[in-house]
TORVEX-523032 format. One record per residue: residue number from 0; x, y, z of N, C-alpha, C in turn; residue in three letters. Coordinates in nm, 2 decimals. Layout:
BEGIN
NUM;X;Y;Z;X;Y;Z;X;Y;Z;ALA;
...
//
This chain:
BEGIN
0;0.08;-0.12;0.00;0.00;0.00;0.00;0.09;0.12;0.00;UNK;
1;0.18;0.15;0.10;0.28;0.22;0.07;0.35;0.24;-0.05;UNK;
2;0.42;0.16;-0.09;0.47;0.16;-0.27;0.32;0.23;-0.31;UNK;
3;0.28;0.21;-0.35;0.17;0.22;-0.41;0.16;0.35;-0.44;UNK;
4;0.14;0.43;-0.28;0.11;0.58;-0.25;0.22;0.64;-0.30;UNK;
5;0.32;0.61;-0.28;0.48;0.65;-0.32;0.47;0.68;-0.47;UNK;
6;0.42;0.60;-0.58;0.43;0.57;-0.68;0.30;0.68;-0.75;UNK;
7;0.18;0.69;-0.63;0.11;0.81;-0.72;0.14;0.93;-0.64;UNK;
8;0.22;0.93;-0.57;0.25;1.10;-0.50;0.41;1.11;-0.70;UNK;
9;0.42;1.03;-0.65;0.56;1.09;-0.80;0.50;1.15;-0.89;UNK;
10;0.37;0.99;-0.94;0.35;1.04;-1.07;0.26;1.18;-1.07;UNK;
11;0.20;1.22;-1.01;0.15;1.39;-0.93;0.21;1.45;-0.98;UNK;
12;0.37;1.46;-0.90;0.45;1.56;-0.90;0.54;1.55;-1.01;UNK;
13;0.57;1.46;-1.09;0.61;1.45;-1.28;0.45;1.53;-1.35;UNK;
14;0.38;1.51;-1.34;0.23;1.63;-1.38;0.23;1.72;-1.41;UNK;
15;0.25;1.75;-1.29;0.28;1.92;-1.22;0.40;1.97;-1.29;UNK;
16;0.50;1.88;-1.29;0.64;1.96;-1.34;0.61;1.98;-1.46;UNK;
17;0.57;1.86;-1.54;0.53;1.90;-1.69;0.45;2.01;-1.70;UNK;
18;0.35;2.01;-1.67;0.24;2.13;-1.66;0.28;2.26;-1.67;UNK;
19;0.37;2.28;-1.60;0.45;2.39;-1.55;0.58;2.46;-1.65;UNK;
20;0.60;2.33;-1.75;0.69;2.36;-1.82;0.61;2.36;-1.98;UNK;
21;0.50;2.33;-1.99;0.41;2.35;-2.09;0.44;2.23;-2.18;UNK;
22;0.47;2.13;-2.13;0.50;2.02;-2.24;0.40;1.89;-2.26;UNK;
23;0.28;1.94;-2.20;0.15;1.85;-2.29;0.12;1.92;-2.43;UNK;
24;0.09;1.83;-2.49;0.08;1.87;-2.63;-0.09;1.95;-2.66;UNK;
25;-0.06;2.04;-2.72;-0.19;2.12;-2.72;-0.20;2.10;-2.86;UNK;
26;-0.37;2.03;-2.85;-0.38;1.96;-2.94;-0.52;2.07;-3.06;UNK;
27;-0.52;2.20;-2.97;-0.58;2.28;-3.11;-0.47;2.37;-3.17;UNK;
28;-0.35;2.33;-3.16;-0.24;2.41;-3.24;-0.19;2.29;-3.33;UNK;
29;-0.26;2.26;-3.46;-0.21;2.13;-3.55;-0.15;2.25;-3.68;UNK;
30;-0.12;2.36;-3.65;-0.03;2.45;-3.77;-0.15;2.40;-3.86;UNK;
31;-0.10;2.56;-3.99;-0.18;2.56;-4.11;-0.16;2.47;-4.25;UNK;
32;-0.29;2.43;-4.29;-0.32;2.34;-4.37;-0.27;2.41;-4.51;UNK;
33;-0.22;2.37;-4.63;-0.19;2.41;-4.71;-0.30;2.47;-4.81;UNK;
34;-0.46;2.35;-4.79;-0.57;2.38;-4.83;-0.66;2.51;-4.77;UNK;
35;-0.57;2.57;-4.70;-0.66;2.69;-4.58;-0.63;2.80;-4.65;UNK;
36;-0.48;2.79;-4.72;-0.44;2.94;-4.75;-0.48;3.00;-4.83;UNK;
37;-0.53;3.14;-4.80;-0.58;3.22;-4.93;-0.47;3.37;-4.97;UNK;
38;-0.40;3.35;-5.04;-0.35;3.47;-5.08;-0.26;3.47;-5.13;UNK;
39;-0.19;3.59;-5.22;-0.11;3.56;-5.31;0.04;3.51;-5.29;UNK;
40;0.05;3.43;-5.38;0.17;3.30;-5.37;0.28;3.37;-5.28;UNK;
41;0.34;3.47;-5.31;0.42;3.50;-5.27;0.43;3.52;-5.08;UNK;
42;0.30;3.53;-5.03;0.26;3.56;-4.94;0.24;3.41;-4.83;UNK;
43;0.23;3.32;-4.86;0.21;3.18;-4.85;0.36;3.15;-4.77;UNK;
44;0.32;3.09;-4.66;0.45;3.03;-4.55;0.40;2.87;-4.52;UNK;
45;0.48;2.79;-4.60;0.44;2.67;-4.58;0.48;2.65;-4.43;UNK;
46;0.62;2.69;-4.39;0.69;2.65;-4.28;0.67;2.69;-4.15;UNK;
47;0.59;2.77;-4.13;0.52;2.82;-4.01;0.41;2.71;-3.94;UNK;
48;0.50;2.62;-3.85;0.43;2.52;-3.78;0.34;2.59;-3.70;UNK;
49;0.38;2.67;-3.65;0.31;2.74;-3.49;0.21;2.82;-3.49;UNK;
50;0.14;2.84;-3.65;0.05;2.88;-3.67;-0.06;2.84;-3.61;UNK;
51;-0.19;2.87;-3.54;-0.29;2.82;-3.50;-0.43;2.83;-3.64;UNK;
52;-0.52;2.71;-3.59;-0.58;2.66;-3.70;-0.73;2.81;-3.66;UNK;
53;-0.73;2.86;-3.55;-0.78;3.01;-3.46;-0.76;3.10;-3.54;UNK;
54;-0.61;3.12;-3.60;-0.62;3.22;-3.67;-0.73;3.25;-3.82;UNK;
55;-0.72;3.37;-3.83;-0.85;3.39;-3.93;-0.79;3.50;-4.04;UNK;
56;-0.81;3.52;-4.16;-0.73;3.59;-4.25;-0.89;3.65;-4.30;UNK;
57;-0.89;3.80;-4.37;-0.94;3.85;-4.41;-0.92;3.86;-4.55;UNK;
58;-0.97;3.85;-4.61;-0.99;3.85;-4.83;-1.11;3.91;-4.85;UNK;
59;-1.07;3.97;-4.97;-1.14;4.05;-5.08;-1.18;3.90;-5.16;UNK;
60;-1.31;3.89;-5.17;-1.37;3.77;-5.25;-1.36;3.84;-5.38;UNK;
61;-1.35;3.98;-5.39;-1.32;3.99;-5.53;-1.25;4.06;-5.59;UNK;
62;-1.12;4.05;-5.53;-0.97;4.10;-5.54;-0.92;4.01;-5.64;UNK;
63;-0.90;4.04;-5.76;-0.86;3.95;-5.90;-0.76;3.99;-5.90;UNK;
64;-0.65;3.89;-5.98;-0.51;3.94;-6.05;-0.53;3.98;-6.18;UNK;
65;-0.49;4.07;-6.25;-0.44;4.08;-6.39;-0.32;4.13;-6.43;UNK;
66;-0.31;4.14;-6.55;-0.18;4.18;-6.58;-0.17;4.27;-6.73;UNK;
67;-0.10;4.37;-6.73;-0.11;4.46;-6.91;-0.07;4.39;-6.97;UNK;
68;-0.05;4.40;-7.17;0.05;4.37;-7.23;0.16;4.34;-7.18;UNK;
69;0.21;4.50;-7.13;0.35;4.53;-7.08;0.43;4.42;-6.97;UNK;
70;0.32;4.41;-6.86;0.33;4.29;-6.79;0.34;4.16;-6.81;UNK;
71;0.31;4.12;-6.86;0.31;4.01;-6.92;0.44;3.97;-6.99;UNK;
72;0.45;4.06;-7.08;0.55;4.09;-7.16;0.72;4.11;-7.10;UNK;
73;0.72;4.11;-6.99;0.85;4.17;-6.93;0.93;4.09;-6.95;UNK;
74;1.05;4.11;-6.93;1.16;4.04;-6.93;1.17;3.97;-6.79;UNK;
75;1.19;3.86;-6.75;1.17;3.81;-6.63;1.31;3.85;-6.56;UNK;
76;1.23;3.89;-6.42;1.34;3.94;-6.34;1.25;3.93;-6.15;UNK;
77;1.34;3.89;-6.08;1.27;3.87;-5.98;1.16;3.80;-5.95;UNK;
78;1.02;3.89;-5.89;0.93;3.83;-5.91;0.81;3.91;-5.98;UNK;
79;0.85;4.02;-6.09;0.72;4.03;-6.19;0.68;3.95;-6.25;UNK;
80;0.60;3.99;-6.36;0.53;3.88;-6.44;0.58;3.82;-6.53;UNK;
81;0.67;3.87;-6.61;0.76;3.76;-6.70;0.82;3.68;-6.63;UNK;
82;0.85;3.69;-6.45;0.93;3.55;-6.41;0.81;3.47;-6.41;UNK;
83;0.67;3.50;-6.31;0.61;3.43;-6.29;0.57;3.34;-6.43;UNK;
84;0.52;3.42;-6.53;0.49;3.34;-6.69;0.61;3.25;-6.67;UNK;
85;0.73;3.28;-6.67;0.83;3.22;-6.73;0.83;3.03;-6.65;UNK;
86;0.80;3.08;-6.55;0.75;2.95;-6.48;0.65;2.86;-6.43;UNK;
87;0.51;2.93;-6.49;0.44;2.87;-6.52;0.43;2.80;-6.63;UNK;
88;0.45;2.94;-6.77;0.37;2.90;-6.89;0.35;2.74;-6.93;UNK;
89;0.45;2.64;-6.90;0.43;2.51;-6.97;0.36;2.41;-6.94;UNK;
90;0.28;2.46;-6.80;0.23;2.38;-6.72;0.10;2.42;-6.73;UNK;
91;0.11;2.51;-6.75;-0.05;2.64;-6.80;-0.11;2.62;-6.90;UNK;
92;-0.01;2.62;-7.01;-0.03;2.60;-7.20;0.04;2.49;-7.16;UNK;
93;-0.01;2.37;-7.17;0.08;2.23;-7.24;0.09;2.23;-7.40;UNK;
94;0.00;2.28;-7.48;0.01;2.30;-7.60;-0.02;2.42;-7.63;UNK;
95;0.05;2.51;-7.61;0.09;2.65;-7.66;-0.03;2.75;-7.59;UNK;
96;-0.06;2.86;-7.61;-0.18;2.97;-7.63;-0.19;3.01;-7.74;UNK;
97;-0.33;2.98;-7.78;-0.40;2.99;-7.91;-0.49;3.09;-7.91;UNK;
98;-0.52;3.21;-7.95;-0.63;3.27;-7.98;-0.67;3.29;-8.12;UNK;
99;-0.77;3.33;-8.13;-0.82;3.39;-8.30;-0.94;3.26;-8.28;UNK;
100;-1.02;3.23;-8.48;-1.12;3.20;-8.49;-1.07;3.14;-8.60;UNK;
101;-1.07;3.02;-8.64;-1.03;3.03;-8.83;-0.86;3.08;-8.84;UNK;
102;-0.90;3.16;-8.87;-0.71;3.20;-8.88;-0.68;3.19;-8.71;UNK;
103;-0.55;3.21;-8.66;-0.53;3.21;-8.51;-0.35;3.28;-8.50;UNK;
104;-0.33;3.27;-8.41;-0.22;3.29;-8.35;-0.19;3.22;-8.21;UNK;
105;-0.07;3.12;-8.25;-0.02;3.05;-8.13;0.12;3.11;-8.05;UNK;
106;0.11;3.09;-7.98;0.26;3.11;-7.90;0.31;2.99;-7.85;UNK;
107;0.41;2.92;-7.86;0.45;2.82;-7.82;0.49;2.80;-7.67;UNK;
108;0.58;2.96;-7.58;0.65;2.95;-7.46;0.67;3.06;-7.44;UNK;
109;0.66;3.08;-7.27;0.67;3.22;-7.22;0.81;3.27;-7.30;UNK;
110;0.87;3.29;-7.38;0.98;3.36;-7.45;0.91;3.40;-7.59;UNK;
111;0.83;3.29;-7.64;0.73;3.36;-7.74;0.65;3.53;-7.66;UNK;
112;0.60;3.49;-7.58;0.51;3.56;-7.52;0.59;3.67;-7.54;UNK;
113;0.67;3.69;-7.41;0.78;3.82;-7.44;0.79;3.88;-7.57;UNK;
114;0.86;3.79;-7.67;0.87;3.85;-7.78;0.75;3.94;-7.81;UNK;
115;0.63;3.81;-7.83;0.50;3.90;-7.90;0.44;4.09;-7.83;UNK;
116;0.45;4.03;-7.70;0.42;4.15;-7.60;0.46;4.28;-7.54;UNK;
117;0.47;4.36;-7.59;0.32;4.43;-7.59;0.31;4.49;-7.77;UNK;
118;0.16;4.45;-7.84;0.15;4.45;-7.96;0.12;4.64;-7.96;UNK;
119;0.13;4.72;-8.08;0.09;4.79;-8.08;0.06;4.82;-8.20;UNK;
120;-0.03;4.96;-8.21;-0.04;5.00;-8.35;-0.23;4.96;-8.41;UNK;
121;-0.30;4.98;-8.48;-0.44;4.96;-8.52;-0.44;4.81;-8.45;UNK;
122;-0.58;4.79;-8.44;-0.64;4.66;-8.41;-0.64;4.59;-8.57;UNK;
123;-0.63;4.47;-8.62;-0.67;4.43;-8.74;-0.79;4.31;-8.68;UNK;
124;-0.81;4.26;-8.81;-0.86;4.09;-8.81;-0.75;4.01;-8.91;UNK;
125;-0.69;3.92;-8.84;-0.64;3.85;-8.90;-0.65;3.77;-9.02;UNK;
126;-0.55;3.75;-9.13;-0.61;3.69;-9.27;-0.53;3.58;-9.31;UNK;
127;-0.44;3.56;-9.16;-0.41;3.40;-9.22;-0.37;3.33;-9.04;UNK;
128;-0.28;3.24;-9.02;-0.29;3.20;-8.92;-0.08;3.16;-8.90;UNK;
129;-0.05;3.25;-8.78;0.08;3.30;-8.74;0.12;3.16;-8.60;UNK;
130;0.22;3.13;-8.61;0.35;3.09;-8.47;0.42;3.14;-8.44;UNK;
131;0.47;3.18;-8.32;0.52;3.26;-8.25;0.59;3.39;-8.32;UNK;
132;0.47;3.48;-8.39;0.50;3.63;-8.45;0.54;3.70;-8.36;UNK;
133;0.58;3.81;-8.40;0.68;3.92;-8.32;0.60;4.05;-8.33;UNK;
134;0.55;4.07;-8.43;0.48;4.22;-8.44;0.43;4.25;-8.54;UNK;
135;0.32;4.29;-8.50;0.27;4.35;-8.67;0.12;4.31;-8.63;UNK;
136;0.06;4.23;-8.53;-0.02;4.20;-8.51;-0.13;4.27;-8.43;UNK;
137;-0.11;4.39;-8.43;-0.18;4.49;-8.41;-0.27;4.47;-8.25;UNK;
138;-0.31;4.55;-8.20;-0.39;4.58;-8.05;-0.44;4.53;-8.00;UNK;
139;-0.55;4.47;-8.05;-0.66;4.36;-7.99;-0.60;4.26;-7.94;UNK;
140;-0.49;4.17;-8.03;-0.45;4.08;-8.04;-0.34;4.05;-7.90;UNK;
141;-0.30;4.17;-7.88;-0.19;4.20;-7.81;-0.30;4.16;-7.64;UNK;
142;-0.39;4.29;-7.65;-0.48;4.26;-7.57;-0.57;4.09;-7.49;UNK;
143;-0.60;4.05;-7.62;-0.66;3.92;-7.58;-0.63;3.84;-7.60;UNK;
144;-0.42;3.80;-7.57;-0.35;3.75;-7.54;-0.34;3.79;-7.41;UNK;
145;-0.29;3.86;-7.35;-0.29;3.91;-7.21;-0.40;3.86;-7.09;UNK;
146;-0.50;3.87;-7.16;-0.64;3.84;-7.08;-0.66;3.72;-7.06;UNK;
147;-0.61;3.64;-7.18;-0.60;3.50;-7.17;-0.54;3.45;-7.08;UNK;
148;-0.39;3.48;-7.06;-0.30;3.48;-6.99;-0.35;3.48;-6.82;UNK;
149;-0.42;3.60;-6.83;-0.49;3.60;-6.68;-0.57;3.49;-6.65;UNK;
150;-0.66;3.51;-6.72;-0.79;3.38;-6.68;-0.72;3.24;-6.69;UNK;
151;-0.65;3.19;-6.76;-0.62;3.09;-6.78;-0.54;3.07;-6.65;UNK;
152;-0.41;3.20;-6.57;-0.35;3.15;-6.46;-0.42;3.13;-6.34;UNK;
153;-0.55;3.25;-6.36;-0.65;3.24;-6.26;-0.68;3.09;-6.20;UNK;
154;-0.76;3.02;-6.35;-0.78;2.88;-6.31;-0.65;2.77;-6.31;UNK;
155;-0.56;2.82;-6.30;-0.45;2.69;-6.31;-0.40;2.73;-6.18;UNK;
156;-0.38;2.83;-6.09;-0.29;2.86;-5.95;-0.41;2.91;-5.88;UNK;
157;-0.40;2.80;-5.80;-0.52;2.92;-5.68;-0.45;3.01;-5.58;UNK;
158;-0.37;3.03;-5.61;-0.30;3.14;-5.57;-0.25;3.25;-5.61;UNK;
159;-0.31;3.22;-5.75;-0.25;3.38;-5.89;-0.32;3.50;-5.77;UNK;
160;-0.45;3.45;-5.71;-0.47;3.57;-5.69;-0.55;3.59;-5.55;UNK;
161;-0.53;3.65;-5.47;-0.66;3.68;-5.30;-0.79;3.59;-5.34;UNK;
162;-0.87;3.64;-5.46;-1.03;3.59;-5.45;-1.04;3.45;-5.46;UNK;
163;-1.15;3.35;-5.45;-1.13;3.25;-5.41;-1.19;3.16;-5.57;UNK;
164;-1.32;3.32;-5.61;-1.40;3.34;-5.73;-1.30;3.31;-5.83;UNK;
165;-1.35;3.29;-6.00;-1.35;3.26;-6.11;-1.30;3.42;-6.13;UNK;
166;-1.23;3.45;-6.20;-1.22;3.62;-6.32;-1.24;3.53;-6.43;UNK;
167;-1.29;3.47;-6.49;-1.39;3.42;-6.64;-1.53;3.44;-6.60;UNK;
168;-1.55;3.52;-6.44;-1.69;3.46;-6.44;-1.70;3.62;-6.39;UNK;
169;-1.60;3.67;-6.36;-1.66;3.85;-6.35;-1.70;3.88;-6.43;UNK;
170;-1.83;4.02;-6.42;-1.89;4.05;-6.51;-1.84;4.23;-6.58;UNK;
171;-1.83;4.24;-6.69;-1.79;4.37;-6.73;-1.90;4.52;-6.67;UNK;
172;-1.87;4.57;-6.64;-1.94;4.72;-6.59;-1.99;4.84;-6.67;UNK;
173;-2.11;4.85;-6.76;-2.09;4.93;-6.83;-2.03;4.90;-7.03;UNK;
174;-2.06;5.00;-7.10;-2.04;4.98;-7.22;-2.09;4.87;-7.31;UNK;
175;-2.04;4.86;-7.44;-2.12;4.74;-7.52;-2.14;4.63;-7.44;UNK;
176;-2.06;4.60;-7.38;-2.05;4.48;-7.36;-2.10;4.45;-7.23;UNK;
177;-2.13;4.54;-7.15;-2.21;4.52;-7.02;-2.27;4.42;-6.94;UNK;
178;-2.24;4.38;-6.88;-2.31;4.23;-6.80;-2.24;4.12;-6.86;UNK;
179;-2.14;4.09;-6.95;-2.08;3.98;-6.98;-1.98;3.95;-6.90;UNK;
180;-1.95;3.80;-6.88;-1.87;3.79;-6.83;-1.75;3.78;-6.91;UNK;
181;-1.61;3.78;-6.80;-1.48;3.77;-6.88;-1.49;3.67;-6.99;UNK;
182;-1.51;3.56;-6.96;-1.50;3.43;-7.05;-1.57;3.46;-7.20;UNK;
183;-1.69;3.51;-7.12;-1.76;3.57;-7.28;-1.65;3.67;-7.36;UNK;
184;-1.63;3.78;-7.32;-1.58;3.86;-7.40;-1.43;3.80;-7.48;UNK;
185;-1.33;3.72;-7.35;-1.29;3.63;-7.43;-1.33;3.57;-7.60;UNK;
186;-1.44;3.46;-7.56;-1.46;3.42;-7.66;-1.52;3.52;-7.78;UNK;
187;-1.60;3.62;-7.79;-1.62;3.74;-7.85;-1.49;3.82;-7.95;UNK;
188;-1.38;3.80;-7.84;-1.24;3.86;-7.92;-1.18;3.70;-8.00;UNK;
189;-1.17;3.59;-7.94;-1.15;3.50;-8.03;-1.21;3.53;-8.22;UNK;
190;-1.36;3.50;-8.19;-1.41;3.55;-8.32;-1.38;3.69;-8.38;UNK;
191;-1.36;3.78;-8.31;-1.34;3.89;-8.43;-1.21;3.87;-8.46;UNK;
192;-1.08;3.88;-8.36;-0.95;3.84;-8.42;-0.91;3.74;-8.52;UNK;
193;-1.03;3.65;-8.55;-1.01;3.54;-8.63;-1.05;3.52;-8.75;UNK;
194;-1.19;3.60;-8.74;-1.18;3.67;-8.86;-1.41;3.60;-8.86;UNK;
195;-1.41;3.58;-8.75;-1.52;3.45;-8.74;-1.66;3.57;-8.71;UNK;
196;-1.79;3.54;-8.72;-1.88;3.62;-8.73;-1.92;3.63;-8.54;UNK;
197;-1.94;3.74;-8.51;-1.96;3.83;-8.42;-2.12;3.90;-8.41;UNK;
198;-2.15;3.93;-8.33;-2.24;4.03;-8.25;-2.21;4.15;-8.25;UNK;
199;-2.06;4.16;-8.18;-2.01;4.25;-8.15;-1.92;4.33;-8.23;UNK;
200;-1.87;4.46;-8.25;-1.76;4.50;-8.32;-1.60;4.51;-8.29;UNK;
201;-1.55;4.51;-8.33;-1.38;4.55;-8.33;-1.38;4.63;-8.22;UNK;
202;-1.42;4.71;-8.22;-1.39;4.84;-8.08;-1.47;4.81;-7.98;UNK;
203;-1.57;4.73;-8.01;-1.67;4.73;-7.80;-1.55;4.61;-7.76;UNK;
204;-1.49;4.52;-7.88;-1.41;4.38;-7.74;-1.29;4.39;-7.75;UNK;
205;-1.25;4.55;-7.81;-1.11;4.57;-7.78;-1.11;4.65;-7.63;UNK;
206;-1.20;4.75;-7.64;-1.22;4.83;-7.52;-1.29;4.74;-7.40;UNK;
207;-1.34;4.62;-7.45;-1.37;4.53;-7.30;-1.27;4.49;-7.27;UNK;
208;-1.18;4.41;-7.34;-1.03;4.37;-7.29;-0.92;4.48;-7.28;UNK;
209;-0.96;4.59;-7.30;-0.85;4.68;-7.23;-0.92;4.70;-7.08;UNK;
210;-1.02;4.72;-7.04;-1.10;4.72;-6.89;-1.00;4.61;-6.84;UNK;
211;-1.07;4.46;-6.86;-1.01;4.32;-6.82;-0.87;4.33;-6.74;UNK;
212;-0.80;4.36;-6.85;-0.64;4.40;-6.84;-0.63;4.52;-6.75;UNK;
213;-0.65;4.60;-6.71;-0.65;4.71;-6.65;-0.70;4.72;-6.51;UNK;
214;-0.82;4.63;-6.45;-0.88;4.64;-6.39;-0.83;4.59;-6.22;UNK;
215;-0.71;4.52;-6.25;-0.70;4.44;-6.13;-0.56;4.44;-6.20;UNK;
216;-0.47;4.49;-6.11;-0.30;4.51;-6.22;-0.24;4.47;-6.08;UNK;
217;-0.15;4.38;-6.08;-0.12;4.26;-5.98;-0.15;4.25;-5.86;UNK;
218;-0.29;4.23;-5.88;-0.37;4.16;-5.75;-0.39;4.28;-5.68;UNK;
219;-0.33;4.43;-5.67;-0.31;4.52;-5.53;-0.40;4.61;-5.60;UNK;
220;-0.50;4.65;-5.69;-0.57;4.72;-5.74;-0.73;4.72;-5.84;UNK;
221;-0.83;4.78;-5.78;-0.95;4.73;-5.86;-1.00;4.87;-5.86;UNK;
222;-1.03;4.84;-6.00;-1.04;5.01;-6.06;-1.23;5.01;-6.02;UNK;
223;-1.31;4.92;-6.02;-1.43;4.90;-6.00;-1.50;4.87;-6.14;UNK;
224;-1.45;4.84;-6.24;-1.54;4.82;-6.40;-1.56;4.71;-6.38;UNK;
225;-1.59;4.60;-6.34;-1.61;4.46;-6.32;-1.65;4.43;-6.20;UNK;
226;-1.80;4.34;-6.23;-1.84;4.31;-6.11;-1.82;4.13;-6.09;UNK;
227;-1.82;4.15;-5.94;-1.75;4.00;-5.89;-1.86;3.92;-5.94;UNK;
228;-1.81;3.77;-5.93;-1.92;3.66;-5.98;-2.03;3.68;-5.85;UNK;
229;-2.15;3.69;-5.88;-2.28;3.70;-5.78;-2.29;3.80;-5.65;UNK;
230;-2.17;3.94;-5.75;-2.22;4.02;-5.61;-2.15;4.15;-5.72;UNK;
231;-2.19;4.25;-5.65;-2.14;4.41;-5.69;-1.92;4.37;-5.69;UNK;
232;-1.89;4.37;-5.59;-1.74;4.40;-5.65;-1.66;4.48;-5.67;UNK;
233;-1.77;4.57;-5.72;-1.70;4.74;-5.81;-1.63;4.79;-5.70;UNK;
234;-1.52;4.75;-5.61;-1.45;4.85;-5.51;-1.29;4.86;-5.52;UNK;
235;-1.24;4.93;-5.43;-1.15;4.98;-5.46;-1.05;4.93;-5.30;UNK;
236;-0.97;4.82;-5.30;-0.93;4.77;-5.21;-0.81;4.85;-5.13;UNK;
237;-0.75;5.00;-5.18;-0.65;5.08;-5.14;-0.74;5.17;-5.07;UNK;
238;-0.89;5.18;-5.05;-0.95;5.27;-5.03;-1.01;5.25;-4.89;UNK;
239;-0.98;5.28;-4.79;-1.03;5.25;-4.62;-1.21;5.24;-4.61;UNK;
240;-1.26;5.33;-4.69;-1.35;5.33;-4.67;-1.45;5.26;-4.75;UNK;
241;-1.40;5.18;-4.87;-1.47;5.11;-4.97;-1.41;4.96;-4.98;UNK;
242;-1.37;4.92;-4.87;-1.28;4.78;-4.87;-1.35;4.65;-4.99;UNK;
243;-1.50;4.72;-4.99;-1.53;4.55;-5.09;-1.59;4.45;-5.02;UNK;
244;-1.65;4.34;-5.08;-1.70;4.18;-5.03;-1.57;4.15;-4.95;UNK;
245;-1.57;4.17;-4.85;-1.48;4.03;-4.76;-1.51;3.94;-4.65;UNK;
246;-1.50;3.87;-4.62;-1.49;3.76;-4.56;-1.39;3.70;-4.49;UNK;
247;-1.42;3.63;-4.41;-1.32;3.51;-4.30;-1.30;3.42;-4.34;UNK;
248;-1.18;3.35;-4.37;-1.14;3.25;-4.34;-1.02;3.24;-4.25;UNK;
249;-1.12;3.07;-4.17;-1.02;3.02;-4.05;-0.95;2.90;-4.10;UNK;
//
């Protein structure tokens, strides 16, 4: 009986000492799930164990990335957008980026891209079908390459961008093209750069995909021309007092 007592006065006081030294395992600190994180790649800490699953992040549901011509276009350096293209594109485009209708234009690899980017000079319609051209290819083209470029990273990284939403599924604000979504106008500039029959004209889906491109210029800015998939959107996330749809995630 004594042993006994002896043996639970210890194990008591081994309890206590641990207790004291915080070394039971606390079992609502299991660190962040890789599936939890929302925000842009760069932003992302796989290696922070000691994160609690408590913590809670604030996002703009409809904080999109895009990128200009120019962007796109860069010469990769650090981490703008020609590095990022440069190491995505092949995993993005397994078989190149194609736009147009009928006639087309492909780019084979983010070093095409560069080359092609940024097009300038009249919009045309294409009248034959180009690989990896360099110039001459006029505005539109330049344009709804770029846009492509976005939506396509959108859906290939869930991390291109803060929102958790689709940008093929935002809707344009205003002008010809009003109430369509990205994806539409997309497809819209397909057919006229290709030479393929249209609704629309040359200038309402050049001037929609200059919005597109413009509206969200790397993830830190929304001019408000585009509304989020199933809600207004139109805000301006540098602005204290117009923050936008946001939301919690834990």
């Amino acid at each position: 009986m004594k042993k006994q007592y002896l043996l639970f006065l210890l194990a008591a006081l081994f309890a206590f000492g641990a207790c004291e030294k915080g070394e039971f395992f606390n079992h609502n600190n299991k660190g962040k799930s890789k599936d939890h994180v929302i925000g842009p790649k760069d932003d992302k800490d796989d290696d922070d164990d000691n994160d609690n699953t408590n913590d809670s992040t604030t996002v703009d549901s409809c904080q999109f990335r895009t990128q200009t011509m120019g962007g796109w276009g860069s010469t990769p350096h650090g981490n703008n957008p020609g590095a990022y293209l440069a190491a995505n594109f092949d995993a993005a485009f397994p078989i190149g980026l194609t736009v147009g209708c009928g006639n087309t234009i492909t780019l084979t690899s983010a070093q095409a891209v560069s080359d092609f980017l940024p097009q300038g000079g009249n919009s045309v319609v294409l009248t034959a079908s180009y690989t990896d051209p360099v110039a001459g290819m006029g505005n539109l083209a330049g344009q709804l390459v770029a846009a492509t470029i976005s939506v396509t990273m959108d859906d290939y990284d869930s991390n291109f961008s803060p929102s958790p939403n689709r940008l093929g599924d935002a809707t344009i604000i205003g002008g010809a093209m009003d109430g369509m979504t990205v994806d539409q106008v997309l497809a819209e500039g397909n057919k006229i750069l290709g030479g393929c029959v249209s609704a629309y004209t040359l200038e309402d889906v050049h001037a929609a995909l200059g919005t597109i491109n413009e509206n969200y210029v790397d993830g830190s800015k929304n001019k408000g021309n585009l509304n989020c998939p199933g809600g207004d959107g139109g805000t301006d996330p540098n602005d204290p007092d117009d923050p936008g749809d946001i939301y919690t995630v834990k």
